[in-house]
C-alpha positions as a Markdown table, in Angstrom:
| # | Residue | x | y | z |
|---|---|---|---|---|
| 1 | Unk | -10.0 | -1.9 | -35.4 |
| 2 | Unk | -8.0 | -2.8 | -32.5 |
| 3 | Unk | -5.8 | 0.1 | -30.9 |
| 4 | Unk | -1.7 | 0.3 | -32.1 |
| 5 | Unk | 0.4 | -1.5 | -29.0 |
| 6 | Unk | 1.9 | 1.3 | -25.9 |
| 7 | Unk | 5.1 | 1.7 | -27.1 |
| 8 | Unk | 8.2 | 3.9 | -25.1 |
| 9 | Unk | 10.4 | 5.2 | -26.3 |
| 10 | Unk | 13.4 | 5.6 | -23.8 |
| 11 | Unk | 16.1 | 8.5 | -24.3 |
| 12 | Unk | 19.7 | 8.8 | -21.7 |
| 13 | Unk | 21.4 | 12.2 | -22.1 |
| 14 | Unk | 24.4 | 13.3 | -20.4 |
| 15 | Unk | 26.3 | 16.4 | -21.7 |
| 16 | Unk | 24.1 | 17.0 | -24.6 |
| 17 | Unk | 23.3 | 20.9 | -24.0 |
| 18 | Unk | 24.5 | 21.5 | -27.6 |
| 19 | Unk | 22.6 | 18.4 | -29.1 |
| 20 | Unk | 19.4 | 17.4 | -27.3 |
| 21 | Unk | 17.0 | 20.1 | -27.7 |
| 22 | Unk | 17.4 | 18.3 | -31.8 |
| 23 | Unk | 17.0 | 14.7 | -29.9 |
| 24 | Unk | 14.2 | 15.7 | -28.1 |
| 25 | Unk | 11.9 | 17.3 | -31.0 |
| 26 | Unk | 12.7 | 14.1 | -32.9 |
| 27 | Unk | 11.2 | 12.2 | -30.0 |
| 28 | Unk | 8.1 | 14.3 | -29.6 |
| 29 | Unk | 7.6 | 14.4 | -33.8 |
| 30 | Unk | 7.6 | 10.6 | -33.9 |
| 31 | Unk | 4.7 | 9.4 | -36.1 |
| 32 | Unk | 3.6 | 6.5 | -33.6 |
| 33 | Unk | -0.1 | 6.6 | -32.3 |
| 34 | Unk | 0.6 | 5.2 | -29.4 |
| 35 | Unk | 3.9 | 6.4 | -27.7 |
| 36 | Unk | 5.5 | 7.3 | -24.1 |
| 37 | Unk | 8.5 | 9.0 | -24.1 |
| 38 | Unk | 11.0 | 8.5 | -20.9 |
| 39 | Unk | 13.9 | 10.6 | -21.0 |
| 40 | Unk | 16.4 | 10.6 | -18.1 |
| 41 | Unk | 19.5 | 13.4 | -17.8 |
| 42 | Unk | 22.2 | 11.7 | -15.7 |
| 43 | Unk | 22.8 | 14.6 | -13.3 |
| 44 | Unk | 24.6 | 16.4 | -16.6 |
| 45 | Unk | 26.2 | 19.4 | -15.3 |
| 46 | Unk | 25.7 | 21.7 | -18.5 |
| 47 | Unk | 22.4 | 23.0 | -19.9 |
| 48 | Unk | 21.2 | 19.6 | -20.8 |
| 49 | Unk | 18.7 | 19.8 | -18.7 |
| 50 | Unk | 17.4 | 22.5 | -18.7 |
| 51 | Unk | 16.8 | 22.9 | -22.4 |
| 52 | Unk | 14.9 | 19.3 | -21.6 |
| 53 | Unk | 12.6 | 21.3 | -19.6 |
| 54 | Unk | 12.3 | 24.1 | -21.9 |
| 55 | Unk | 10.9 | 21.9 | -24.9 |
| 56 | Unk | 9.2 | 19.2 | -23.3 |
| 57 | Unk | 7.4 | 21.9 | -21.3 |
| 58 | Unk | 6.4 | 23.8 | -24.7 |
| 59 | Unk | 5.0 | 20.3 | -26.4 |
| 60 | Unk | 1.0 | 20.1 | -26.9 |
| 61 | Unk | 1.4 | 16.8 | -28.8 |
| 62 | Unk | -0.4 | 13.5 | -28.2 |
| 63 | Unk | 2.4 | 11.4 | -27.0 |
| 64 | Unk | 2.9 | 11.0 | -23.0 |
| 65 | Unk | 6.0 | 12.7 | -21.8 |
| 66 | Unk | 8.3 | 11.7 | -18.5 |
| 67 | Unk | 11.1 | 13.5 | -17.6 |
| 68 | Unk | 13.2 | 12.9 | -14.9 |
| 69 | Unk | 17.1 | 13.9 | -13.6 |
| 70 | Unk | 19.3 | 12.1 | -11.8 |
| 71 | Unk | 20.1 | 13.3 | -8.3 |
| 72 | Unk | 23.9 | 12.6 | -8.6 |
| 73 | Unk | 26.0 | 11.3 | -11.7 |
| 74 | Unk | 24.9 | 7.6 | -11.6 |
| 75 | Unk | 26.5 | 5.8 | -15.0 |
| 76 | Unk | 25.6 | 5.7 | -18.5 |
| 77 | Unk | 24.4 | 2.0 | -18.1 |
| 78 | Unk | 22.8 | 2.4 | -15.0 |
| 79 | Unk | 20.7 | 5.6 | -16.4 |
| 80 | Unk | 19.5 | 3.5 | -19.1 |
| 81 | Unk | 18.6 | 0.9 | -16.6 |
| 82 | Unk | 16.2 | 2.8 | -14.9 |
| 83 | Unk | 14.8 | 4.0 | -18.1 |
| 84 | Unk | 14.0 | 0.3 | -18.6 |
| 85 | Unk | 12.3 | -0.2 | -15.8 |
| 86 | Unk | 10.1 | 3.4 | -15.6 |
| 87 | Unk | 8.9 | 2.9 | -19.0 |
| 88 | Unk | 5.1 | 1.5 | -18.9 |
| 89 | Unk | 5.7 | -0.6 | -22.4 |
| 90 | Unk | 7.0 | -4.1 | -22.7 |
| 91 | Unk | 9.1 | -3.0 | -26.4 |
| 92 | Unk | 11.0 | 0.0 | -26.5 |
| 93 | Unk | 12.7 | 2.2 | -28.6 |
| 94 | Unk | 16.4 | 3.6 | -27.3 |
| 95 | Unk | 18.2 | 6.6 | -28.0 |
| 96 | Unk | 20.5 | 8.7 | -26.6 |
| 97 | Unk | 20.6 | 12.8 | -26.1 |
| 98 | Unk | 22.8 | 13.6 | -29.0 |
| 99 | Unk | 21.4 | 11.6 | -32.0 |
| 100 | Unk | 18.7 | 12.5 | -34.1 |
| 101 | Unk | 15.2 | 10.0 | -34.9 |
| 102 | Unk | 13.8 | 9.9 | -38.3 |
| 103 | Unk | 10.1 | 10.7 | -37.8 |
| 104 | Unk | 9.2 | 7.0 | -39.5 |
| 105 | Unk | 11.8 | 5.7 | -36.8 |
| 106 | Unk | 9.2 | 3.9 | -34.5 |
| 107 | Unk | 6.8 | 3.0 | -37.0 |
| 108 | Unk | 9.2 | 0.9 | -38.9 |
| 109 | Unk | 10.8 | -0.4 | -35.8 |
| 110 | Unk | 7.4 | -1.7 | -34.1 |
| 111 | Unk | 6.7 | -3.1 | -38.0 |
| 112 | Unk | 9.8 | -5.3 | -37.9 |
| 113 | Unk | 8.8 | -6.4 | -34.4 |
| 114 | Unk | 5.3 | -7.2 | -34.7 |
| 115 | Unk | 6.3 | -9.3 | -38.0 |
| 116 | Unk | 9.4 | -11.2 | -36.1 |
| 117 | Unk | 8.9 | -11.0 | -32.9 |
| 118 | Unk | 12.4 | -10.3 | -32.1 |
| 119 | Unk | 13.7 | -9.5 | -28.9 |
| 120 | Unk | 15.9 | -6.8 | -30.2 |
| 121 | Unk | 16.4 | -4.8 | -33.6 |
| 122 | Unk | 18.7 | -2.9 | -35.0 |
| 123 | Unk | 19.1 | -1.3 | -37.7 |
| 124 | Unk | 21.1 | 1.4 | -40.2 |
| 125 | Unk | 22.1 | 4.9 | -39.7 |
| 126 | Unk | 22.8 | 8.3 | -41.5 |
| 127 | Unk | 26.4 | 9.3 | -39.8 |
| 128 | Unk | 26.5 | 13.2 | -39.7 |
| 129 | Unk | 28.5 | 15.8 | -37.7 |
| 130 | Unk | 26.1 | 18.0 | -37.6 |
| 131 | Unk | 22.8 | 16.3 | -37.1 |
| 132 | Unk | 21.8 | 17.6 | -40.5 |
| 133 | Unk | 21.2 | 14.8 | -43.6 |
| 134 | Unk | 23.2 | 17.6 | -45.5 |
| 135 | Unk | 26.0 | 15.8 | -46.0 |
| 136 | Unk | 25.4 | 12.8 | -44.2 |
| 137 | Unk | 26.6 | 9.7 | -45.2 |
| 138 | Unk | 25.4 | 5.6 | -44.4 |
| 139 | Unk | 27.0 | 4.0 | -41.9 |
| 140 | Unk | 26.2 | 0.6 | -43.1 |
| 141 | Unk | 24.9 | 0.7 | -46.4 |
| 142 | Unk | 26.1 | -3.2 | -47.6 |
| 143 | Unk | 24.0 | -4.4 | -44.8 |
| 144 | Unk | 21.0 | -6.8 | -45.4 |
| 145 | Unk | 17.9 | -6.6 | -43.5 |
| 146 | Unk | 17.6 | -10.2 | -41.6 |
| 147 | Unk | 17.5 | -12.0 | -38.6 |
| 148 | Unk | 20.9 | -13.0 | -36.9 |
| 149 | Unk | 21.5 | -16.0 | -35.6 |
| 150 | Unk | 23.0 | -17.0 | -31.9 |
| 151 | Unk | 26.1 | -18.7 | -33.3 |
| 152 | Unk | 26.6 | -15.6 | -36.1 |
| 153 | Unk | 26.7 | -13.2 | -32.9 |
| 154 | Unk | 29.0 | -15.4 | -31.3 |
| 155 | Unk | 31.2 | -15.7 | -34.1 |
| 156 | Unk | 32.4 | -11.9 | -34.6 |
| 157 | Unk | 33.3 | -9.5 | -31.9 |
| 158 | Unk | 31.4 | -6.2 | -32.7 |
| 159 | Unk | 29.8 | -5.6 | -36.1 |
| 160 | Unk | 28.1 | -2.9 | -37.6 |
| 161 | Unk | 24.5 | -4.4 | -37.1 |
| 162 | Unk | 25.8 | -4.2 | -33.5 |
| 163 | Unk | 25.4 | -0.2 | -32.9 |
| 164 | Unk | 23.5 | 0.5 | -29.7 |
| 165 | Unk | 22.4 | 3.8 | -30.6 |
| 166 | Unk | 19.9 | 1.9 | -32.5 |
| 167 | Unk | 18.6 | -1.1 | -30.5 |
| 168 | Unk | 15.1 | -1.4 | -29.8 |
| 169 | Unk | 14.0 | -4.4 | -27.5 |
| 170 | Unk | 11.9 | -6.0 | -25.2 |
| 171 | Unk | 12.0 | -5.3 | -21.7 |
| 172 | Unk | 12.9 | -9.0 | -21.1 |
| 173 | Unk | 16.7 | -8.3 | -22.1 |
| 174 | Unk | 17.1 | -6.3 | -18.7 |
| 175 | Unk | 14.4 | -8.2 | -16.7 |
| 176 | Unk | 15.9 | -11.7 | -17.6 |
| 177 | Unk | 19.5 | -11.3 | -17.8 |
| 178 | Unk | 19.8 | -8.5 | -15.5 |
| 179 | Unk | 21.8 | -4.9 | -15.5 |
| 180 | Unk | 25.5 | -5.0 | -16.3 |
| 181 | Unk | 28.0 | -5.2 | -13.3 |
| 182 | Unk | 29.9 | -2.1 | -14.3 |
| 183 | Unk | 33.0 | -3.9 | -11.9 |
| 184 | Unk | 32.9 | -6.6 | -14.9 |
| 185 | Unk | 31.7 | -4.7 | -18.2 |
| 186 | Unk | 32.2 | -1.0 | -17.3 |
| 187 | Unk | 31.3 | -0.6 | -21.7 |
| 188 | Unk | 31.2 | -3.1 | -24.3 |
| 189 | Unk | 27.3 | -3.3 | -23.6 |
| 190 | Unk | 26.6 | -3.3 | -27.5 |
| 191 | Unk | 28.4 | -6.6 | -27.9 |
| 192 | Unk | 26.4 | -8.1 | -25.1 |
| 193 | Unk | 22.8 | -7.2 | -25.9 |
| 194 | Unk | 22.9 | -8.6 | -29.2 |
| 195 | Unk | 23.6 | -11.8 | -27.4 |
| 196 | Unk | 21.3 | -11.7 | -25.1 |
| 197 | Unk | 18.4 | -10.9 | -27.8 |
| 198 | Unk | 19.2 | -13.7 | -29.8 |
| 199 | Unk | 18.7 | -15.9 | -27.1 |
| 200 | Unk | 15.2 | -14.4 | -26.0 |
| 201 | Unk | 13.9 | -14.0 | -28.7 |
| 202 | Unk | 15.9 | -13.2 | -31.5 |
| 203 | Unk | 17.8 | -10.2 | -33.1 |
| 204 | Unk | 16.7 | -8.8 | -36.4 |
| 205 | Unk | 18.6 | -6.0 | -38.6 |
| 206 | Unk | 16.8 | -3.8 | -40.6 |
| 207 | Unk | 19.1 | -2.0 | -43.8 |
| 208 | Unk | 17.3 | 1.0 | -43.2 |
| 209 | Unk | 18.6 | 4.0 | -41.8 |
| 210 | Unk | 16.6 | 5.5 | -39.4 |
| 211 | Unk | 18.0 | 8.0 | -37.3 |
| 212 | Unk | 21.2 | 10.5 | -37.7 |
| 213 | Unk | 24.1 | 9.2 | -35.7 |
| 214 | Unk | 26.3 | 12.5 | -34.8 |
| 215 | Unk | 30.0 | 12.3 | -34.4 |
| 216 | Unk | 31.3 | 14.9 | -32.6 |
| 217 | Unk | 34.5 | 14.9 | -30.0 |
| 218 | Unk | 32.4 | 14.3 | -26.8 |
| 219 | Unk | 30.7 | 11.3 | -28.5 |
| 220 | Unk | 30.9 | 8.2 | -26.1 |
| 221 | Unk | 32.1 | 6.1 | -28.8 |
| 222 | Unk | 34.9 | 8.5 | -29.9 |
| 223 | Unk | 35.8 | 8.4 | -26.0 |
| 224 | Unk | 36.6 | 4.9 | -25.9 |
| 225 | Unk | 40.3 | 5.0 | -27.4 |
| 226 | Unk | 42.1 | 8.1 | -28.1 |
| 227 | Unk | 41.4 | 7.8 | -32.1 |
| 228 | Unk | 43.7 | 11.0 | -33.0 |
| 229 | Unk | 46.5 | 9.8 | -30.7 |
| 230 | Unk | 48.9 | 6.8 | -31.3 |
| 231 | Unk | 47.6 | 4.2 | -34.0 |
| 232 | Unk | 49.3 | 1.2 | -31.9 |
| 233 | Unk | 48.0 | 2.4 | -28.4 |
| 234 | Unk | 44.2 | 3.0 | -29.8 |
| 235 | Unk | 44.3 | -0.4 | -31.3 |
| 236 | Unk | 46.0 | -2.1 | -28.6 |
| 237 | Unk | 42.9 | -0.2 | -26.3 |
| 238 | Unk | 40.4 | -1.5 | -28.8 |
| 239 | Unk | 41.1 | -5.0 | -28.4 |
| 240 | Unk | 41.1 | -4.4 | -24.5 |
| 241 | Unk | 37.8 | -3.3 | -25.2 |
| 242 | Unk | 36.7 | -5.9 | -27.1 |
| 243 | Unk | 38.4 | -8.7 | -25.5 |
| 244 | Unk | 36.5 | -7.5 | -22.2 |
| 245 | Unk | 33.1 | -7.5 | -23.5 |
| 246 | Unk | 33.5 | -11.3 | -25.3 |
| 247 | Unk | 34.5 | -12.3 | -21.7 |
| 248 | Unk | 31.2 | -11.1 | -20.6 |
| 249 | Unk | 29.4 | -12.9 | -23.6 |
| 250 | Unk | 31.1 | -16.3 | -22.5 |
| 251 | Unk | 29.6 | -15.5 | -18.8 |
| 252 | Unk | 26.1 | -14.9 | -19.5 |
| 253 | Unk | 26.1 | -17.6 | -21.8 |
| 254 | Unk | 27.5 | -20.3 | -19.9 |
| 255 | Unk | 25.1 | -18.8 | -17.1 |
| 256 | Unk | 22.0 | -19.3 | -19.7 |
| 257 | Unk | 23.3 | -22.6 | -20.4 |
| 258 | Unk | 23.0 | -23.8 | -16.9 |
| 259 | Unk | 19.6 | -22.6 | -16.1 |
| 260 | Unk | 17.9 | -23.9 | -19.5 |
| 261 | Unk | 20.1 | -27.1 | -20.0 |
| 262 | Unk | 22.6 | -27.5 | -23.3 |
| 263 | Unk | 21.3 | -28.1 | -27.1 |
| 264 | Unk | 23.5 | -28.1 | -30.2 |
| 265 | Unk | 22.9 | -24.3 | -31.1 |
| 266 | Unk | 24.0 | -23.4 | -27.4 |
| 267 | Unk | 27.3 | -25.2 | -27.8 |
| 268 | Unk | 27.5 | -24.3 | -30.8 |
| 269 | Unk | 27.3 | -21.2 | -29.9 |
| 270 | Unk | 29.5 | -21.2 | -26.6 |
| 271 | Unk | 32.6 | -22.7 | -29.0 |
| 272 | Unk | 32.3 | -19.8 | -31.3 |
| 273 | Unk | 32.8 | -17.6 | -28.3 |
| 274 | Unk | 35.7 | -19.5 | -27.3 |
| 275 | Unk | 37.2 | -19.6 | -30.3 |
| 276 | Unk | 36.8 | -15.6 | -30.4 |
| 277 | Unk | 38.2 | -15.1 | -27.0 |
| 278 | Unk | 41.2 | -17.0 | -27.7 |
| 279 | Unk | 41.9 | -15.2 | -30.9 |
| 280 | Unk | 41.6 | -11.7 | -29.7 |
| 281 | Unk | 43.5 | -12.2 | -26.4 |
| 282 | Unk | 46.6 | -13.8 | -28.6 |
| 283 | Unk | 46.0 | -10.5 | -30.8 |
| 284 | Unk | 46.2 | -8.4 | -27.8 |
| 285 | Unk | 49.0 | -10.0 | -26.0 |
| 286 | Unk | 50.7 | -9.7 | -29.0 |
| 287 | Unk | 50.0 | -6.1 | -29.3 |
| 288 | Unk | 50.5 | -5.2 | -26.1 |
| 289 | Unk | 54.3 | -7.1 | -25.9 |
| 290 | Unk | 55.2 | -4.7 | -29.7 |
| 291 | Unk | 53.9 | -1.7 | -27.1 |
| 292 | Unk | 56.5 | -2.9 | -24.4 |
| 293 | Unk | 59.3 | -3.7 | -27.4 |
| 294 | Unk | 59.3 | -0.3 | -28.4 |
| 295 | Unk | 59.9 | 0.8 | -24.8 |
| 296 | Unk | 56.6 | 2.1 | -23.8 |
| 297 | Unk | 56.0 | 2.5 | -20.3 |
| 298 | Unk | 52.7 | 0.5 | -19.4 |
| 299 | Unk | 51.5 | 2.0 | -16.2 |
| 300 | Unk | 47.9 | 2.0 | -14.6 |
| 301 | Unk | 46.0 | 5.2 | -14.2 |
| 302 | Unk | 43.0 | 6.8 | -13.4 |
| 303 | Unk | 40.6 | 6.7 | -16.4 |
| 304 | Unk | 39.0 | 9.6 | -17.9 |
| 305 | Unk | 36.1 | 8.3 | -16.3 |
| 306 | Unk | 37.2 | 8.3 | -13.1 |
| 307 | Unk | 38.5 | 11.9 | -13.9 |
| 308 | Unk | 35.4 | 13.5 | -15.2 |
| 309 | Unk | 32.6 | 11.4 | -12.8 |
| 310 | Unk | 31.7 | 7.7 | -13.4 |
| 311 | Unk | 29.2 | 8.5 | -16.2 |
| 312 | Unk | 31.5 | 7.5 | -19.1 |
């Protein structure tokens, strides 16, 4: 009987003090065979690391374990890069310091995989606040388990299948395509990956959830807008947000569709994007002039990220 394939599993933390000692043990209690675990702290300056040390340095498990700490505050997306790229396996698993792995989590990830071959999965979590099931609720529980298609992807902006705290791929969707430039997608990633999954491979959804998502205030989603301030500022932000990240979508695809030549499911695909750019930038435009109606002053300043260090 032939040996189960390396898989890594590859975990970013940043901040996490209060969380990742939780992320970590689910890391280490994963019920894989075969599995290296790469964990990177951006230069967190809390406890996160140091609780890092304190568990992985107490495990006696079977799984390989690389730790590793940034020497200065280097990015979200660029810390997950060089996860990528550390990791020994072609496939791997992705999570971040603050959410919690179901045991099964790899198993039924690498399952999917090996019987789709997909470049990246997804798949269904239990939301909590406390990173307990007590209490927890699905995030996503219409979803059907399936693959989605290029032109699907290019027809929505975000979607729930879309939630990066639970992508698995292949290594190919950084190798290929590249890192992010943070000057042109500075967030947004989980609308591009998707996009760049279908088109290596495929992306596949699995209706199953298999982690604990935690929402607390910190949480880099929750950063995104203010979501307790102004209802017509965070919306007007959101599409911002959105309207940035389809951008990117119609770069890399016009990109892929001058290395590998045009087909009908390419520009099929590429007028789906348009047509989803144009939308949310008339929807945003039009947001933005009710903003200006109402007498808000529309100024530029320094981000939070900017404020705090350019992790977020």
């Amino acid at each position: 009987m032939s040996e189960p394939p390396l898989i890594s599993f590859v975990m970013t933390t940043y901040k996490h003090e209060a969380f990742v000692r939780e992320a970590v043990e689910a890391a280490l209690a994963q019920d894989w065979p075969n599995l290296e675990i790469v964990i990177s702290d951006d230069c967190s300056p809390d406890g996160t690391w140091d609780v890092i040390q304190e568990v992985v340095g107490a495990y006696r498990g079977p799984h390989r374990v690389i730790t590793h700490r940034q020497a200065e505050n280097v990015g979200a997306g660029a810390n997950a890069v060089w996860t990528v790229k550390k990791a020994s396996a072609d496939f791997q698993v992705r999570a971040h310091g603050d959410d919690v792995s179901l045991p099964h989590r790899v198993r039924r990830v690498v399952e999917t995989w090996q019987a789709t071959g997909a470049a990246l999965i997804s798949h269904d979590v239990w939301e909590s606040a406390t990173g307990s099931l007590e209490g927890a609720r699905r995030f996503f529980p219409k979803g059907q388990s399936g693959r989605i298609d290029l032109k699907t992807i290019c027809s929505n902006g975000w979607t729930k299948e879309m939630l990066g705290a639970t992508f698995s791929w292949h290594r190919k969707v950084y190798e290929v395509f590249g890192p992010f430039p943070p000057a042109l997608l500075p967030q947004g990633h989980d609308h591009n990956v998707p996009l760049r999954g279908a088109l290596l491979g495929g992306m596949v959804y699995l209706a199953e959830p298999l982690s604990i998502w935690r929402r607390h205030p910190g949480q880099m989603t929750l950063k995104t807008a203010d979501f307790q301030g102004d209802h017509s500022v965070r919306v007007e932000t959101m599409l911002a947000y959105d309207l940035t990240a389809q951008l990117h979508r119609r770069r890399e695809l016009r990109l892929w569709m001058q290395a590998q030549g045009q087909n009908d499911e390419l520009n099929a695909a590429n007028g789906a994007v348009l047509s989803v750019t144009y939308n949310q930038l008339l929807e945003w435009s039009q947001r933005r002039d009710g903003l200006e109606a109402e007498g808000r002053q529309l100024l530029w300043a320094r981000s939070r990220a900017d404020a705090e260090g350019r992790h977020e």
